[in-house]
C-alpha positions as CSV (number, residue, x, y, z in Angstrom):
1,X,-32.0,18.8,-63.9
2,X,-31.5,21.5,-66.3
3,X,-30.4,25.4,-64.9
4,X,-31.6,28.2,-66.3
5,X,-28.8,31.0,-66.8
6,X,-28.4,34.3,-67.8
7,X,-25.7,36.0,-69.5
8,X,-23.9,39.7,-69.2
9,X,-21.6,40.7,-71.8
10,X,-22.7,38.4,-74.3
11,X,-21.2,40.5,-77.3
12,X,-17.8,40.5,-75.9
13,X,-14.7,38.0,-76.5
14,X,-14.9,35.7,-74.5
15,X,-19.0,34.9,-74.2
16,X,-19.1,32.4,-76.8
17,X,-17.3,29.8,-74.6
18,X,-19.7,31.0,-71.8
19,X,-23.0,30.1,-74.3
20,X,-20.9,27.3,-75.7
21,X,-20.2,25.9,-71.8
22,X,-24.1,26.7,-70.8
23,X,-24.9,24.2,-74.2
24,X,-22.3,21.3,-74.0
25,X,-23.4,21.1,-69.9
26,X,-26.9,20.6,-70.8
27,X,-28.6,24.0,-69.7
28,X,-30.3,26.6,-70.8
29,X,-30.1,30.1,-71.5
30,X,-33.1,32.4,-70.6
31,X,-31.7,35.9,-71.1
32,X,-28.5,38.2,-72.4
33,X,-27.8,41.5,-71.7
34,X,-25.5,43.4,-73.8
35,X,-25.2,47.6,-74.5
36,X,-24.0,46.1,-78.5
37,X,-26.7,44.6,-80.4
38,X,-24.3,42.6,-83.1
39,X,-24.9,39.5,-81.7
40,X,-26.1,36.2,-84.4
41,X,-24.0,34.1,-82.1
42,X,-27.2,34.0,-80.0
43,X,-28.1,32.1,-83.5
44,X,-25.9,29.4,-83.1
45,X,-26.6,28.5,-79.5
46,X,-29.7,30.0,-78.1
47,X,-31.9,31.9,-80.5
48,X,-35.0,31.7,-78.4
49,X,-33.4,33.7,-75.3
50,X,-34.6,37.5,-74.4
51,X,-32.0,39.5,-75.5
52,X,-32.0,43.1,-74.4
53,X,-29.1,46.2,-75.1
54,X,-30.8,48.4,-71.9
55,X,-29.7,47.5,-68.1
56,X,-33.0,48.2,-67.0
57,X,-35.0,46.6,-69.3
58,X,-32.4,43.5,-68.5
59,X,-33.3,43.9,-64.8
60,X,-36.8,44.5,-65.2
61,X,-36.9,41.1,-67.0
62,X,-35.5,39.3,-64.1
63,X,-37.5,40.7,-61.7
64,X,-40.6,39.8,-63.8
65,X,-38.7,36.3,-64.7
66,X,-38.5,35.1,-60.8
67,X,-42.1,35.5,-59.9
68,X,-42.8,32.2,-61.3
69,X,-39.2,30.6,-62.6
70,X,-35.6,30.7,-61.4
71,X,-32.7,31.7,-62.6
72,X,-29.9,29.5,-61.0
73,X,-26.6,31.3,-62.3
74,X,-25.8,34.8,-64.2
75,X,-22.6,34.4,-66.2
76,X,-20.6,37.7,-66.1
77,X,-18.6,38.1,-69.3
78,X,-18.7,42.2,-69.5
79,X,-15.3,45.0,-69.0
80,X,-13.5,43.8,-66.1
81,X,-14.2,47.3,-64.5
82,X,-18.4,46.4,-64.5
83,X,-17.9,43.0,-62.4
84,X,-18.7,43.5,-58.8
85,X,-21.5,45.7,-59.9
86,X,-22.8,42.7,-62.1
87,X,-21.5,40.1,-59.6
88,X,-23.6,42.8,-56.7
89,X,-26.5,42.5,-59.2
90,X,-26.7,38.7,-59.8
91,X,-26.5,37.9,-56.1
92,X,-29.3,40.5,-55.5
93,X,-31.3,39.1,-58.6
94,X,-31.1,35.3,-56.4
95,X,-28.9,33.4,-58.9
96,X,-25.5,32.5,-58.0
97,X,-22.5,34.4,-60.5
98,X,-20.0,32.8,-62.7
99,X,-17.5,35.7,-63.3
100,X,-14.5,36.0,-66.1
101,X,-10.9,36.9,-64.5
102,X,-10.1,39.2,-63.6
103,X,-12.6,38.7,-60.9
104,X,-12.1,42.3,-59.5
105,X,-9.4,45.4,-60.1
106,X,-8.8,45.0,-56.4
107,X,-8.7,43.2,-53.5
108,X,-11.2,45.1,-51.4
109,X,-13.7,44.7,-54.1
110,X,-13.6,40.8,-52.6
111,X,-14.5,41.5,-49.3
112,X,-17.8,43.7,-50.2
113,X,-18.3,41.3,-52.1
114,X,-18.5,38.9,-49.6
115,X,-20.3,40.9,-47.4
116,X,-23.2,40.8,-50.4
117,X,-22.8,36.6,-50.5
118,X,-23.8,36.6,-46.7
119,X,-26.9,38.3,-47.3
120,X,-28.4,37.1,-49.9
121,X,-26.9,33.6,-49.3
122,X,-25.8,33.6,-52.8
123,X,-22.3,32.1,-54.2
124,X,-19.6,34.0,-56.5
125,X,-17.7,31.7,-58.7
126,X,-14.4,32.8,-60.4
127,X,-13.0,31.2,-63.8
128,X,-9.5,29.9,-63.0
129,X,-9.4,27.6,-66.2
130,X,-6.0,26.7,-65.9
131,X,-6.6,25.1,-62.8
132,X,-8.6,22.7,-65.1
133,X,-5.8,22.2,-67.7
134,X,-4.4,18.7,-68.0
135,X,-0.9,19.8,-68.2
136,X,-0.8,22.4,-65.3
137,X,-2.9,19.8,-63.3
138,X,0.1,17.0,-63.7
139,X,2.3,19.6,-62.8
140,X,0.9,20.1,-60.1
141,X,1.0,17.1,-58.7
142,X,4.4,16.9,-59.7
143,X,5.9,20.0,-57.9
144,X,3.2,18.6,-54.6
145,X,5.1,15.2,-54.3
146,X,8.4,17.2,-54.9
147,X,7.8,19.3,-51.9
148,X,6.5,16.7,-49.9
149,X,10.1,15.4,-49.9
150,X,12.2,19.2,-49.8
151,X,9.7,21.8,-48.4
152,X,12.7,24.3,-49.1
153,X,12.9,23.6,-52.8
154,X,12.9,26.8,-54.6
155,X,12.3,26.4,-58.5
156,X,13.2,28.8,-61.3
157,X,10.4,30.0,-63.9
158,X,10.3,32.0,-67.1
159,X,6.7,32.9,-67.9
160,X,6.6,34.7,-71.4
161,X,3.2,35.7,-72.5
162,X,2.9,37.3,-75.9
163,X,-0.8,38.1,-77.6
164,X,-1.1,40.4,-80.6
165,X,-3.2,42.6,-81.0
166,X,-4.0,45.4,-83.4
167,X,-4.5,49.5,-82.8
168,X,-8.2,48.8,-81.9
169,X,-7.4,47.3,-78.4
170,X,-5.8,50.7,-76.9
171,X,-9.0,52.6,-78.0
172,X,-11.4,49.9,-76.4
173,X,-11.7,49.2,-72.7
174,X,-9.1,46.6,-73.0
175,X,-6.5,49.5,-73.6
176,X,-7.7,51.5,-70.7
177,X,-6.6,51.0,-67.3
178,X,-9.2,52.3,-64.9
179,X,-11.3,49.5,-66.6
180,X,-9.2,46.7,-67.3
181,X,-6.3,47.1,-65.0
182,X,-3.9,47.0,-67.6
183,X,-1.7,44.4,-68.9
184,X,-1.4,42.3,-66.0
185,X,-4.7,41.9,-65.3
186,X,-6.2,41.8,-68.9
187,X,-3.9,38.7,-70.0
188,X,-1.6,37.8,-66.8
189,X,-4.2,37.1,-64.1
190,X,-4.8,33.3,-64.6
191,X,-1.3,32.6,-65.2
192,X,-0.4,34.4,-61.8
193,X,-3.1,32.2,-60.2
194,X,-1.7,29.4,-61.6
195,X,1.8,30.0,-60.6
196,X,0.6,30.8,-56.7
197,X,-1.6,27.9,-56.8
198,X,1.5,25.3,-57.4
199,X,4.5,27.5,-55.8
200,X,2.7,29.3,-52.7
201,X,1.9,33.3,-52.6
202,X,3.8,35.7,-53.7
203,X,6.2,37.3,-51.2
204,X,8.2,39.8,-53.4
205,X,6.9,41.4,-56.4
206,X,9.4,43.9,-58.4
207,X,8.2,45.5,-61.6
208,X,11.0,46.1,-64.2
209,X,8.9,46.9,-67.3
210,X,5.1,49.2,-67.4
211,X,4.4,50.6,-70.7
212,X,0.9,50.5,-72.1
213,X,1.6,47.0,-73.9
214,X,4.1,45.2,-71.8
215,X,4.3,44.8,-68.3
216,X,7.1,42.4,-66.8
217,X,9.0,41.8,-63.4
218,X,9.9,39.4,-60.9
219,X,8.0,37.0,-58.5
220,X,9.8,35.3,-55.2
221,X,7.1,32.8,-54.1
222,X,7.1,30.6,-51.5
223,X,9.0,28.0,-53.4
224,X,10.0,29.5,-56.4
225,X,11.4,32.9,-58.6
226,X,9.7,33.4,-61.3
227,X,10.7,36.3,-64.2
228,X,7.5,37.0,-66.5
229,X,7.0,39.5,-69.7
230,X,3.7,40.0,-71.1
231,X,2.7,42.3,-73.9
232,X,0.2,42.6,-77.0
233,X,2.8,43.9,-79.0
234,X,3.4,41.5,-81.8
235,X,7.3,42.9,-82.6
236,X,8.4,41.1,-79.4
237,X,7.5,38.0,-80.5
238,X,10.0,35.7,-81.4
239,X,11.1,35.9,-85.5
240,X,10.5,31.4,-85.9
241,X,6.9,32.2,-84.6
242,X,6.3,34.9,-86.3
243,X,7.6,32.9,-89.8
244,X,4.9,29.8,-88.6
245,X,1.7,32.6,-88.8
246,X,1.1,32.8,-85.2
247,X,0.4,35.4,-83.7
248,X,0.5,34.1,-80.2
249,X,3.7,33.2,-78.1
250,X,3.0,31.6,-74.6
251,X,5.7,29.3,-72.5
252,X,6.4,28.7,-69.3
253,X,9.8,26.7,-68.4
254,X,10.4,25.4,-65.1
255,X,14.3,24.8,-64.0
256,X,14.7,25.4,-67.7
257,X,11.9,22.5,-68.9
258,X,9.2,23.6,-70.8
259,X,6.1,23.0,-69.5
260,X,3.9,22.0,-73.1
261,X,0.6,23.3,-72.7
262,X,-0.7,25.2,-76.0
263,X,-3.6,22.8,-76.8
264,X,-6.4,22.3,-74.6
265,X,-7.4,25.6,-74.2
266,X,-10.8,25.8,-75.9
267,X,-12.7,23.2,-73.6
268,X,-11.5,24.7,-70.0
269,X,-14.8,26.4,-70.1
270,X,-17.3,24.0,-69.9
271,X,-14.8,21.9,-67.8
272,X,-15.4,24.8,-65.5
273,X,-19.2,25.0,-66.0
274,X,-19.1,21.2,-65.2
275,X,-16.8,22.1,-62.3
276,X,-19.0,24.5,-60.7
277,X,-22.2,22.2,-61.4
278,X,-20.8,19.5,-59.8
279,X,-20.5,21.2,-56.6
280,X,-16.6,22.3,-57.3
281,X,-15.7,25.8,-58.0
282,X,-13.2,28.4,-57.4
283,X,-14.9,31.4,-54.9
284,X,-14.5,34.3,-53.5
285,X,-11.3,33.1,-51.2
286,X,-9.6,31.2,-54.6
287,X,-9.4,34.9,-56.0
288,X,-7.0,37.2,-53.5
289,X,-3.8,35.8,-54.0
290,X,-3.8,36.5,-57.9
291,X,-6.3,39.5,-57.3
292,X,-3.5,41.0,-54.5
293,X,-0.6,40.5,-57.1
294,X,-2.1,42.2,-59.9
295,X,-3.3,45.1,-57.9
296,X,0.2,45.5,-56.8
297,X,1.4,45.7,-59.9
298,X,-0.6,48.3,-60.7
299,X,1.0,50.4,-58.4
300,X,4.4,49.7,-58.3
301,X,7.2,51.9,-60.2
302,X,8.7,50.4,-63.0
303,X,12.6,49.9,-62.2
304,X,14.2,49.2,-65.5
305,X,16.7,46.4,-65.9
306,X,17.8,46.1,-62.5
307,X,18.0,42.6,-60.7
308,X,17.3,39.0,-62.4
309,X,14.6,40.4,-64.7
310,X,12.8,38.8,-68.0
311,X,15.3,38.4,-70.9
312,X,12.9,39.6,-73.0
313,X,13.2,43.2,-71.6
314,X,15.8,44.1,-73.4
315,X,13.5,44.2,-76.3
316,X,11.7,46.9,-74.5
317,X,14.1,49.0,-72.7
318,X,17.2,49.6,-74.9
């Protein structure tokens, strides 16, 4: 049977694969809520929702909504800052909520949040899409079978994350961190999920670089070191990508094998709409480990190149 959903942030990023995911999974969606009114992508997918630019008005709507119809989910899709208050709000409106990463800024933000799940008997779901990759599933399995047969193994991981982008970022949200949580939550979040969810929690975190676009440092995990660099600067990205266009640099090598997984990226939504709709999902518990790491991160000094750090400081710090 078909859900009805609505939709909060749907100007931003990342809310087409959220309308695009509600569509492809055979749903509909009743209502958007966005403060920016440039939105004809509503065209493309769902011209007939409400649309409305005012919180109240967007509120008002779903109280008047639920008197004789149900919303099942509200898809969250707005400044990572505004997330447990639209998470707060969805469970209080009776729909469940299907939140972008970063879930939260902190970890404490998970536990009133679960506090609000109890009473209203409502469930948070968190987008982990790389859980749902293809290639970071097989790995998975791969490194899972490994242990089974050397618990102690410890593996060795580079994890370089490079995403331009242009002068407008620092003077949006995105470039703020009171409402992003910088670097390391904007872009690193998932792939710090990831990386726990294979190679156990992380039990040592060292920061070597913090400016406001890089962030790298060191991970010991339970069964594996990893060194990651991320940045939105676009002259740290290697000179044979740059010369190929891109403006994107992502690897991840494991024991010095690259791990190939730069397609199948533009489906992991709706494999995580279909996910969550089949009675799967990633809650409220799925989210500490990479919630705790980039909180910490946050606030830890930057130590400069001390220690096994990225390679790809050096383009950084000189």
């Amino acid at each position: 049977m078909s859900k009805n959903f609505a939709l909060i942030g749907a100007a931003g990023y990342i809310a087409p694969r959220h309308m695009k995911a509600i569509k492809e999974t055979g749903n509909n969606l009743v209502v958007a809520y966005d403060p920016y009114d440039g939105i004809g992508i509503m065209d493309s997918n769902f011209p007939q929702a409400d649309f409305f630019t005012e919180a109240e008005r967007f509120e008002d709507f779903l109280t008047q909504y639920k008197r004789n119809n149900t919303i099942d989910y509200i898809s969250i899709a707005s400044p990572n800052y505004l997330h447990k208050s639209h998470i707060r709000l969805a469970l209080q409106a009776g729909a469940d909520a299907i939140c972008e990463k970063p879930l939260v800024l902190n970890p404490e933000d998970i536990d009133e949040l679960k506090i609000v799940e109890k009473e209203t008997g409502k469930k948070v779901y968190n987008i982990l899409q790389l859980r749902l990759h293809q290639s970071i599933i097989d790995l998975k399995e791969r490194v899972s079978k490994e242990l089974a047969k050397n618990p102690d193994k410890m593996y060795d991981i580079d994890l370089t994350y490079l995403t331009s982008r242009g002068k407008w970022y620092f003077e949006s949200w995105k470039g703020k961190e009171e409402k992003s949580g910088g670097i390391a939550s904007n872009i690193g979040v998932h792939f710090y999920d990831m990386l726990c969810w294979i190679f156990g929690d992380v039990e040592e975190n060292i920061v070597h670089v913090k400016t406001p676009d890089t962030n790298a440092g060191y991970f010991k995990l339970k069964n594996a070191t990893v060194r990651w660099f991320l940045s939105v600067n676009y002259d740290y990205i290697p000179e044979d990508i740059k010369a190929s266009g891109m403006r994107t640099y992502r690897s991840i090598t494991v024991d010095g094998d690259e791990i190939e997984f730069s397609g199948g990226f533009t489906d992991l939504h709706t494999k995580s709409y279909e996910h969550i709709l089949s009675g799967g999902g990633f809650g409220l518990d799925e989210a500490y480990g990479s919630i705790r790491t980039v909180s910490t991160i946050r606030n830890l000094p930057a130590v400069g190149l001390e220690g096994d750090y990225h390679p790809f400081c050096k383009k950084v710090v000189k």
